[in-house]
N, C-alpha and C positions, 0 to 999 in steps of 0.2 A: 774743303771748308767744313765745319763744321755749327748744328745747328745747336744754339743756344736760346734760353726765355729768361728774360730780363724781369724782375718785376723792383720799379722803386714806386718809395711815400714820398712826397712834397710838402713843406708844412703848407697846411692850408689857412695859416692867419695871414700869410701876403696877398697883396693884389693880385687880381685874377691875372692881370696881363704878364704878370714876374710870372705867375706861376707855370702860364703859357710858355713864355721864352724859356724856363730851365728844362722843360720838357723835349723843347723843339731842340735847345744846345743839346743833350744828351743825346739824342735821335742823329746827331751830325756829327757826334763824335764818331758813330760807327756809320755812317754813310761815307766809305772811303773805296778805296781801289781793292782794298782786301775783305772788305766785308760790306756787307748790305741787311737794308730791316724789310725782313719780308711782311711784317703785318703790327701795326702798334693800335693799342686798346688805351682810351681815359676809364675809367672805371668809374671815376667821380670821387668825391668828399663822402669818404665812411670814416665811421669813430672807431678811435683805436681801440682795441682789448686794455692796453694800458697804457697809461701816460709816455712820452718819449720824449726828453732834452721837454718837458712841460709843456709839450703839446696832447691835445686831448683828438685829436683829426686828423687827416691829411688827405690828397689828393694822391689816388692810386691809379698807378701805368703799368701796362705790364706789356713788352714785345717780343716779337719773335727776330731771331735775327742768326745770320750765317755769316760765321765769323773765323778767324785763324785767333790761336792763343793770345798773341801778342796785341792783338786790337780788344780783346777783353779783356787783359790785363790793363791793360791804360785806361780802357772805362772803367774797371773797378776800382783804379788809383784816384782817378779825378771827382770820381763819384765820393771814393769815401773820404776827399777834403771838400767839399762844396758842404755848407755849412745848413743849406736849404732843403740837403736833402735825406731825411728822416732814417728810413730803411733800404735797403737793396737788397736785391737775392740773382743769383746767377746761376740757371739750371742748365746742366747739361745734355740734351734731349736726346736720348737713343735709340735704337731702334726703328729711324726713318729714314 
């Protein structure tokens, strides 16, 4: 498997507890038989560099996780129709 760092934004104009659940959804997408999250950070409510879909915030995640291609492909699919959630980035982490 292979290790990867996830970082998405959440708008932060929802309810905390929405904002909770899509966090925890996303964490269980890759909690499966072929991959695992070795370490997940909230980072908190920072202001954007610049506006996004007219948001000026968001709540920032970012984890660690060892994954095979196919289960990060389906988090990057669902990730990028879920309407809640701002930005995503998918690193490839090498060298460990």
């Amino acid at each position: 498997m292979t290790k990867y760092e996830i970082m998405f934004i959440v708008k932060a104009t929802m309810e905390e507890d929405k904002i909770k659940k899509i966090s925890e959804d996303l964490q269980k997408l890759l909690k499966t038989k072929t991959s695992k999250v070795i370490e997940f950070k909230e980072m908190g409510r920072k202001k954007l560099a610049y506006p996004i879909k007219k948001e000026v915030s968001g709540y920032y995640y970012v984890m660690t996780v060892e994954a095979d291609k196919e289960s990060i492909h389906e988090f990057d699919r669902k990730v990028s129709i879920n309407e809640n959630v701002l930005r995503h980035l998918i690193i490839k982490v090498e060298g460990e």
